[in-house]
C-alpha positions in Angstrom: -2.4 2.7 -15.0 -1.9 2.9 -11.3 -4.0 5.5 -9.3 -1.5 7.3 -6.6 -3.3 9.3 -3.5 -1.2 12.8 -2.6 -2.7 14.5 0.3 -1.7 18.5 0.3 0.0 19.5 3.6 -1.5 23.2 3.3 -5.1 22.6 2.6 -4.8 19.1 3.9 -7.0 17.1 0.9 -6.2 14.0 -0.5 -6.5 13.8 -4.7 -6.2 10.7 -6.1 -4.0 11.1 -9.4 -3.7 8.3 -12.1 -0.2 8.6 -13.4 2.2 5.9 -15.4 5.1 4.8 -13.6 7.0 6.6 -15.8 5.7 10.1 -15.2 7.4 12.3 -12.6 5.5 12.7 -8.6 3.2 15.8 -7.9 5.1 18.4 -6.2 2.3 21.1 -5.6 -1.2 20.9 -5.2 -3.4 21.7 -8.2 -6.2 24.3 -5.7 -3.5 26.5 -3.8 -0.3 25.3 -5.0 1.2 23.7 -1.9 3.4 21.0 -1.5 2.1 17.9 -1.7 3.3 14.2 -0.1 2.5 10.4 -2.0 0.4 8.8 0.8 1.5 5.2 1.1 -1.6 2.7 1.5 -1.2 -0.9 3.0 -1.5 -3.5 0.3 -4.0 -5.9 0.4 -2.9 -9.7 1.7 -4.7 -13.0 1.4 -3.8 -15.9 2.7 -5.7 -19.4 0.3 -5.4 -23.1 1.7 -6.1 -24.6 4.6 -3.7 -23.8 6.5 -0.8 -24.7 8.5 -0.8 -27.3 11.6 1.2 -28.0 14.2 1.8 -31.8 13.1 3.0 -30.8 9.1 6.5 -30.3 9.7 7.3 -33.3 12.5 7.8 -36.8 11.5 7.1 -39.6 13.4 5.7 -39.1 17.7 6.1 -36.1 20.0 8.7 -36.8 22.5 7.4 -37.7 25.6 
């Protein structure tokens, strides 16, 4: 089940909240009842191989 972070905009603290996709957003905070946003995290890339090089997509000699 993914965890989603909501931060509140009147006490400013971020709760993380495990909900299903399924399951409607947070609209107030749980402490003073404020509204609250869904704070959007960058997702994690990685890159496996080796690699690219300059010579992989040429065939036969550089121009002279």
């Amino acid at each position: 089940m993914p965890i989603y972070t909501y931060r509140c905009t009147s006490c400013v603290i971020d709760r993380d909240v495990r909900q299903s996709i399924h399951d409607d957003p947070l609209t107030e905070c749980p402490s003073c009842r404020g509204p609250v946003k869904k704070v959007i995290h960058a997702a994690g890339v990685t890159f496996n191989g080796s690699g690219f090089y300059r010579t992989d997509s040429r065939s036969g000699s550089a121009p002279e």
